[in-house]
C-alpha positions, 0 to 999 in steps of 0.5 A: 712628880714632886707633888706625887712621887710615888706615881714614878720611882726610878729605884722600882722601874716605876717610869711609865703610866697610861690613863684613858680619859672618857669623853662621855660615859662609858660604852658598853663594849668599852671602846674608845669614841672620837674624842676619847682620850690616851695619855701615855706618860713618860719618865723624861729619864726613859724616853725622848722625842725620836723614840716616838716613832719606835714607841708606835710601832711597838705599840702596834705589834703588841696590839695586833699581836697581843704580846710584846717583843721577846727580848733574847738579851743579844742586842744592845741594852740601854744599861750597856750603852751606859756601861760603854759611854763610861768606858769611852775615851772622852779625851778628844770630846774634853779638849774641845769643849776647854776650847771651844769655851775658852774665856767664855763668861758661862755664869754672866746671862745675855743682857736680854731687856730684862724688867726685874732681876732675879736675886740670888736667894730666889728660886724659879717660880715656873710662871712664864708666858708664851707668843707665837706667830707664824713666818707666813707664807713669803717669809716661810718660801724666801728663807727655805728658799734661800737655804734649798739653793745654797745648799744650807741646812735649815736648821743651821740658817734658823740658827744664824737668824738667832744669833743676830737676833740675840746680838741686837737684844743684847744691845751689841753682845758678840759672844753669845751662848746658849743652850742646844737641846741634841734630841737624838743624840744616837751617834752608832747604829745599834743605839737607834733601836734602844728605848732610853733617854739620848738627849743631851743639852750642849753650850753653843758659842757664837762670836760673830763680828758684826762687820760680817755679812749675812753669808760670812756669819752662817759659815761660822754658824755651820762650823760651829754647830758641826763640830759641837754635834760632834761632840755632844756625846760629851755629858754636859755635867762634864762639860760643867766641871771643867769648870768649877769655880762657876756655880751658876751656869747662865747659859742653860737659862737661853736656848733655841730649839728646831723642830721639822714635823708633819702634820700627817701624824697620825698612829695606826693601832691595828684599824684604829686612828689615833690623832695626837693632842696638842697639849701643855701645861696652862697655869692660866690662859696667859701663864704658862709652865715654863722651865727656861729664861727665854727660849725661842722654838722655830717649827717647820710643817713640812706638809705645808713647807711653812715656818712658824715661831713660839717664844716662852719667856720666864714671868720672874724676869719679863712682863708679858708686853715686853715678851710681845714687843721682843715678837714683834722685834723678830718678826721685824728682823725676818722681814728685813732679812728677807728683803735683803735675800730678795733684793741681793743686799744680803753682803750688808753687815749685820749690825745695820739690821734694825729691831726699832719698831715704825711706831718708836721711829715716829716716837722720836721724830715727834719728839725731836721736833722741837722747832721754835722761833724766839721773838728776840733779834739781838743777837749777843750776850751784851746786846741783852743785857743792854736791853733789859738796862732800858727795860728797868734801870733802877731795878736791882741788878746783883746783891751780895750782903749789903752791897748792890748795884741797880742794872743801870749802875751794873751796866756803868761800872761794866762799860769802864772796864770794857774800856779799860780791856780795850784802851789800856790792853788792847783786848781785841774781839775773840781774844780770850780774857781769864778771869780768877776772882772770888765771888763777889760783884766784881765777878759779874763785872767782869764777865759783863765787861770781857764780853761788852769788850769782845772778849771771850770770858775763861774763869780760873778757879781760885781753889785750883793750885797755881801749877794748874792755873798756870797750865790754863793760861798758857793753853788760852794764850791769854794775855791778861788775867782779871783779879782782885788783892785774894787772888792776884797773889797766884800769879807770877810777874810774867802774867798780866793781871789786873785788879777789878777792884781798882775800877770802883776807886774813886778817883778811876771813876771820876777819871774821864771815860770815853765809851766810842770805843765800844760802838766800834767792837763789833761781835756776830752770834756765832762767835765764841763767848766763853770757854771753860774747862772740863777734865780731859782723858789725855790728863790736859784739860779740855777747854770747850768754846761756846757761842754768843748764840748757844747760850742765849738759845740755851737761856730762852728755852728756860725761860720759854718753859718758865724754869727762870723768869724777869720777876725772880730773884737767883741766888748763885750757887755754883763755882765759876769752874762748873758751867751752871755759873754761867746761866746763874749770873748772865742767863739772870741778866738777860732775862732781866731778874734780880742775881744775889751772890754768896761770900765764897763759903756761903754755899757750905755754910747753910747758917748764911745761906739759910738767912739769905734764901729767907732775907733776899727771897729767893725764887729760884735756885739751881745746884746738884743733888747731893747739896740739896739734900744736905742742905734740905736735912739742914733745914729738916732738922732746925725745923726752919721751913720757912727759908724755902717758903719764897721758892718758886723754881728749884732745878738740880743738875750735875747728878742722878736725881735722887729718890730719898730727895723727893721724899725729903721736899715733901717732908719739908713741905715744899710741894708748891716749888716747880722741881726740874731736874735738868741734863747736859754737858758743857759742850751742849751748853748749860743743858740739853733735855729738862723734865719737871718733877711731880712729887707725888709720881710713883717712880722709882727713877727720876728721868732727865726728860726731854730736848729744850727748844731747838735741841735735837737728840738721838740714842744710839748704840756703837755703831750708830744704829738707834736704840730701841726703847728700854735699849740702852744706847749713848746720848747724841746731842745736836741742835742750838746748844752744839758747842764750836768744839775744843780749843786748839784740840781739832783731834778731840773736837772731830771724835766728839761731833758727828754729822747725823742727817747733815747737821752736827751732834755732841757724842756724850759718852752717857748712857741712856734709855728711852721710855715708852712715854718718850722719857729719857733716863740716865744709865752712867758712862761708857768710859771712865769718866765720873760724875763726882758732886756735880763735877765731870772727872776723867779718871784718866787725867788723875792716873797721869798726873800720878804717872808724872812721878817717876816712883810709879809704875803703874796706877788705877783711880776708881770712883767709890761708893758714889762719893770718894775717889780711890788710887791704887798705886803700884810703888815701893818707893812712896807714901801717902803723904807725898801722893797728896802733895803731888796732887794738890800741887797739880790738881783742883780739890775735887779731883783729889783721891780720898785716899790712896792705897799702895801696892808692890803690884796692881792685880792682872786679869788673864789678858794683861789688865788690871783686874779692877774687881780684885783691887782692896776695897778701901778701909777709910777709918785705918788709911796707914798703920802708923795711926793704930791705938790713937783714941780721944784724950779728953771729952772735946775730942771724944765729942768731935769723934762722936761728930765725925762718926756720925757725918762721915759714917766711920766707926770710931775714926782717927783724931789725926787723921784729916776728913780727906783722908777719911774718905769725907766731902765737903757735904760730910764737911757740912754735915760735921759742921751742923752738928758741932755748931749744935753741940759744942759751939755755934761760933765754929765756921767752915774755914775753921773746919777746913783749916784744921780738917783733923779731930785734934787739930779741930778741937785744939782750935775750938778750945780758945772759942769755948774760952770766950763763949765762958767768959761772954757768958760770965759778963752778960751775966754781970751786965744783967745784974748791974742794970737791974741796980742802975737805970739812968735818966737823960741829962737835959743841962748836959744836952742843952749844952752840948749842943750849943756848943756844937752849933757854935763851932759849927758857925764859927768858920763863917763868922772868920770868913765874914770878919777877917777875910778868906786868907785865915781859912788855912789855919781853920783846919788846924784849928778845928783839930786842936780843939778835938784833941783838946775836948777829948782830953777834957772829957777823958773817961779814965775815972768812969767805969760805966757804959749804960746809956745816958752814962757820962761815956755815952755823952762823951761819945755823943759830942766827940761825934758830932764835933768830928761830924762839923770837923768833916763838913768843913774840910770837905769844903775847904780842903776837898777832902774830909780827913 
């Protein structure tokens, strides 16, 4: 019609056209052979299917009679019919439909597996595909059967089945509408002789509850559909505009259509036969002309009594194989509603009826057995660091800087303070030890020394607030604190504390140490071995507790798969408040490799991490996505590859692997690196499935792979049913890595473990799919917990600690973008300043909101709950209206707004507003300090940047080191000429007689001692310091400005040194100590 719109036109009558196709020539009488064709084309406006019948026997009667019908203009018209229905009272038909659709989400589609998604821009191409089956013959004899007996109309059990079956493609959806073609839709008597289109398109709308039995959800099928029939004299454009603010109604897009006929079809024209054709209209032998999404036809052949199935789906939004696997999913379903017909099981609920295909079963069978015997016997952390001591003592145990300890020094300094817990605290096996230290070599000491001494290892972080820290410790119990002088400071004088540091004193270690103690601490692998806290939904933080035997199955997967081995050097990259800390500092040890720590920035400032990854060589390196690709485009744009030339093994956790990151390896050229992207929360120990990455894959996700070695996992929907593939379900973790459950908190440990099969698993709360290939991917949360730069946040626990303030009434803390987290604060009576303050004093930094917005009050939806769609979008470069009209005052400030433009993507921020208050990370944070060090000054580090986190406070800061940058440069260059002038000599006099000197009072003492005895070595000392104090006064440089080599300073220099260098050697002797 589009194509040719003059082959009908509404306007001129033009509604009907007939064409007669010759199968062979034409024969002389022009009379139609067997397989000649009749097409009688209708208007879709003029004619429906009950009119076929009607259709016939008009046909037949002109055909003998040789005149059509004489039309006396006494009966009923269609013309009048539509007079009538606009004269109808619609009243009763309007009220229900407002009812029957009361919140009912019109324009949202089913959530059906869909492969692509059409954008709103895009129109309907018609291509779709067709797959039909039939129900068999005991399929066909069970359902109508069952529906005879009952007494149940056909089309009403048909129409239950559906809405199971679109309750379990949708993955659980319980309101379910669709589309329901009314073909004959002639409600009075009179209108059943007219010729005209009746047929009218209805919503129908199902909400089951899949606690209902079979029976229970038919009866609400045939309620509903009853009383819709009813009113489907109701057009749907009114239906339509009853709701106005909806421009797509998505509804339309699925339907369900039953059609009883026989095959006896055959139309008698006088003596002739005319045998209807099967037709449609075929793009080619796959693609079909298709109008809707997805629409099921159940058809019932009344001549053999047997049912039959044609699905159409649209090839905009299915692949063909995905419209085969929905088929074999119905067919499935049928039979298993069979059975249950059969077997008198149909009382089950509905939500136990299964669309998971025997080949998927066997799929994740094959793929949970994972079943693995690892050689090692030793049983705990401590027995396999003590293992790999004997394996390689003098082997380089922990670096940092210049300092490092060998593993048979590490092992030493470990068992003095294991001894240290247990005789002078009394530490007793599981008592739990909290540790607040920075990074350093004391951090791993103490871990190595809590559990040598039985003790379980609980790291506080020291960038929490002491208000929070203080809170952990008291929900341990924790009778003792480990830390050094930086952080000893966050604790009051009610808490234990002990400064690891003080083990490495001199004098601590030459004290005697008596190790018999440790052979009586005796530690069984099922006990816990540390606990660490994650944020917690109630606003208490969680402290999950994980055994001995979880971390080293953990630790001998990766090492199984070769993630980590003995011969690589680790550097440690994360804080001691994630868990990967754990595997970095003691999975490194007890396979036996080389740990190298950072100073506490060195993570962020990627200048020193560049120089260690290059000087110590690292081969391995684990952190999440979001700090590798910042650090990465560090490297990219200094063009310094070869940092990352030693790397072996990279693996990325915490968040969704990026694309663009694998994009930027490649750049960097370090395709030759094994690149894992490893899952898993705490409770299931470091990790649970690992997927190594190709980056030459063409992907457009990066899945998180599969179960380590004797980890076990299920995808499962809310009712713990399986997923099917391509089904998004939750993530169950069960196995060797199961954690011993939350402390003090049965409540929460006995929602967040369940028996599956006899044997426990963690309830994630991740979403996830399953691939075909078996492949896991990561979908997001079913909660409000967020992943933000590799942390697990419970927005909940931010909202109460914003609720603690009596101001507040009412509050919602939003993920944003990605990368920042959003208060919205209902409150007349606060600012933002006071927010922030209230949170930094209760909440680690990174659980702090980027910004906060205030409102009089939170926006509700129809139901009483905050509406989050319609809460203010953030604006981070106007926080408050006090800032209005601030701009640059000179160029340093309008370079550094240049910066913070760039690296934390505002259009011309505040100079006095902090990056936090920006909406900036501490990546953005990196980001600005790359680009400050290349443009303004390379002598500006990260704690400058942090301690003055505004534009005016920063460049106040950097002014004095641009001062000292001039004046370096002013003297370099006065040194540079004064050398081209001056080139000095070595002086042989003046070095023949220094050291004769030095070799006289160096033989003097023994000299004393050989003349006048041993009772004049005390004046010796006295002696000795005089005759330094005398010689420097002596050869005083007051008169001497030069300091070049050879110079008289420098020989100065060189004998005052070697005659304090005597002095030390004699006191040492004498008095036993060197000062």
């Amino acid at each position: 019609e589009k194509r040719n719109p003059h082959l009908f036109d509404l306007a001129q009558g033009l509604v009907f056209r007939c064409h007669i196709i010759y199968y062979k020539q034409i024969s002389s009488n022009h009379l139609l052979s067997h397989k000649d064709l009749l097409i009688f084309n209708f208007h879709h406006a003029l004619f429906d299917f009950p009119l076929m019948r009607m259709f016939h026997h008009d046909l037949n009667q002109a055909y003998i009679t040789g005149q059509l019908l004489y039309d006396d203009n006494t009966n009923l018209r269609y013309l009048d019919y539509a007079v009538i229905e606009q004269q109808m009272s619609m009243t009763g038909a309007s009220m229900f439909w407002l009812d029957a659709l009361h919140h009912c989400k019109l324009d949202q589609p089913l959530s059906l597996p869909f492969d692509r998604y059409r954008l709103s821009n895009e129109h309907r191409t018609g291509r779709g595909t067709t797959i039909s089956f039939d129900f068999g013959q005991d399929l066909s004899h069970h359902f109508l059967t069952h529906a005879s007996s009952n007494n149940i109309s056909l089309e009403h059990l048909i129409f239950a089945i559906y809405f199971i079956f679109l309750f379990k493609l949708t993955n659980g959806q319980t309101d379910l509408c669709l589309a329901m073609n009314i073909n004959n839709n002639r409600y009075r008597d009179e209108l059943k002789s007219i010729i005209g289109l009746f047929e009218n398109v209805i919503p129908l709308r199902c909400q089951l509850d899949p606690q209902w039995c079979f029976h229970q959800l038919l009866e609400h099928v045939q309620m509903i559909t009853t009383n819709s029939v009813k009113y489907s004299y109701f057009p749907l454009q009114h239906i339509l505009n009853q709701y106005p603010h909806i421009s797509k109604h998505a509804f339309l897009n699925t339907s369900l259509e039953f059609i009883s006929y026989s095959n006896n079809n055959a139309v008698m024209i006088g003596d002739s036969q005319l045998v209807p054709a099967p037709f449609s209209f075929n793009i080619n032998e796959e693609e079909i002309l298709n109008v809707s999404d997805f629409s099921l036809s159940i058809h019932h052949d009344m001549n053999v009594n047997q049912l039959s199935c044609t699905i159409n789906a649209s090839l905009d939004l299915f692949n063909r194989d995905t419209v085969e696997k929905i088929s074999q999913r119905f067919h499935s379903m049928l039979h298993q509603l069979s059975a249950s017909i059969i077997g008198n099981q149909i009382n089950k609920p509905i939500y136990e009826l299964s669309l998971t295909l025997s080949d998927e079963q066997y799929l994740m069978q094959s793929l949970n057995n994972t079943q693995t015997s690892f050689s090692s016997p030793l049983t705990c952390i401590h027995h396999e660091f003590v293992y790999q001591v004997m394996r390689h003592p003098q082997k380089l145990a922990v670096e940092l800087d210049e300092q490092s300890l060998t593993y048979c020094e590490l092992l030493y300094y470990v068992q003095v303070l294991s001894v240290t817990l247990l005789n002078e605290y009394n530490v007793l096996p599981g008592e739990i030890v909290c540790q607040c230290v920075e990074r350093s070599l004391s951090m791993v000491i103490g871990i190595m020394g809590i559990e040598m001494a039985g003790g379980v290892y609980c790291p506080l972080s020291p960038r929490d607030p002491q208000h929070r820290l203080h809170a952990l410790i008291q929900q341990t119990q924790s009778r003792l604190v480990l830390a050094h002088r930086l952080t000893k400071i966050k604790f009051d004088d009610n808490i234990v504390s002990f400064d690891i540091y003080s083990i490495s004193n001199i004098n601590y270690l030459n004290s005697e140490v008596n190790y018999n103690c440790l052979s009586s601490v005796i530690v069984k692998s099922t006990q816990i071995a540390y606990t660490i806290f994650t944020s917690g939904s109630t606003g208490t933080p969680k402290a999950v507790q994980v055994r001995h035997k979880n971390f080293i199955d953990c630790m001998h997967s990766l090492a199984y798969i070769n993630s980590f081995n003995k011969d690589d050097t680790v550097v440690q990259m994360t804080r001691c408040s994630f868990d990967i800390h754990v595997q970095e500092i003691l999975g490194t040890l007890l396979v036996g490799g080389t740990l190298v720590m950072l100073h506490p920035s060195g993570t962020i400032d990627f200048d020193y991490l560049s120089e260690v990854l290059q000087n110590k060589q690292i081969t391995y390196l684990h952190t999440v996505p979001s700090l590798l690709h910042s650090f990465f485009t560090f490297v990219e744009q200094n063009n310094n590859h070869n940092v990352l030339k030693r790397l072996r093994s990279l693996c990325s956790s915490g968040e969704p692997f990026s694309i663009p990151l694998i994009g930027l390896i490649v750049k960097i050229g370090i395709t030759n690196c094994i690149l894992w992207n490893l899952y898993g929360p705490a409770e299931a120990t470091i990790g649970s499935t690992i997927h190594y990455v190709n980056v030459t894959d063409d992907t457009h996700s990066i899945p998180i792979g599969r179960p380590f070695y004797n980890y076990r996992y299920m995808i499962m929907n809310q009712y713990l049913q399986s997923s099917t593939i391509a089904q998004e379900g939750e993530l169950y973790v069960g196995g060797a890595g199961v954690f011993a459950g939350y402390l003090g908190r049965d409540d929460l440990t006995a929602k967040a473990l369940i028996e599956i099969d006899s044997e426990l698993f963690y309830r994630t709360g991740d979403l996830v799919r399953m691939n075909n290939n078996g492949l896991i991917h990561y979908q997001g949360r079913k909660d409000y917990q967020v992943k933000l730069h590799g942390k697990r946040i419970e927005l909940g626990e931010i909202e109460r600690c914003l609720l603690n303030i009596t101001s507040i009434s009412a509050c919602v803390v939003m993920k944003w973008k990605d990368d920042y987290l959003v208060a919205y604060v209902q409150s007349s009576h606060i600012n933002e300043q006071e927010l922030r303050q209230h949170c930094q004093s209760h909440l680690p930094p990174h659980m702090i909101p980027s910004i906060f917005i205030i409102l009089d009050k939170l926006p509700l939806n129809q139901n009483g709950k905050v509406d989050r769609k319609l809460l203010p979008s953030p604006d981070f470069s106007l926080p408050t209206g006090k800032h209005d009209g601030i701009v640059p005052r000179n160029t340093l400030e309008q370079q550094l707004q240049d910066i913070f433009s760039q690296a934390f993507h505002i259009e011309s921020p505040h100079v006095e507003v902090s990056f936090g208050q920006l909406g900036g990370t501490s990546l953005n944070a990196i980001l600005a300090l790359t680009l400050i060090r290349q443009q303004i000054c390379n002598k500006v580090d990260i704690g400058l940047l942090f301690n003055n986190p505004s534009i005016r406070q920063l460049a106040q800061a950097i002014k004095p080191l641009l001062v000292f940058e001039e004046l370096q440069e002013t003297a370099s260059t006065v040194n540079e000429i004064h050398e081209t002038d001056v080139h000095l000599t070595p002086s042989f006099i003046i070095e023949s007689l220094g050291i004769v000197l030095l070799v006289c009072q160096w033989w003097y003492p023994i000299m004393i001692i050989h003349q006048w005895g041993p009772f004049f070595l005390p004046i010796l000392p006295i002696w000795h310091l005089l005759f330094y104090t005398i010689c420097s006064r002596l050869l005083s440089p007051q008169n001497v400005k030069d300091d070049n080599l050879f110079s008289w300073n420098y020989y100065r220099w060189w004998f005052l040194n070697g005659l304090w260098d005597n002095n030390t050697f004699w006191l040492q002797h004498i008095l036993g100590t060197p000062l």
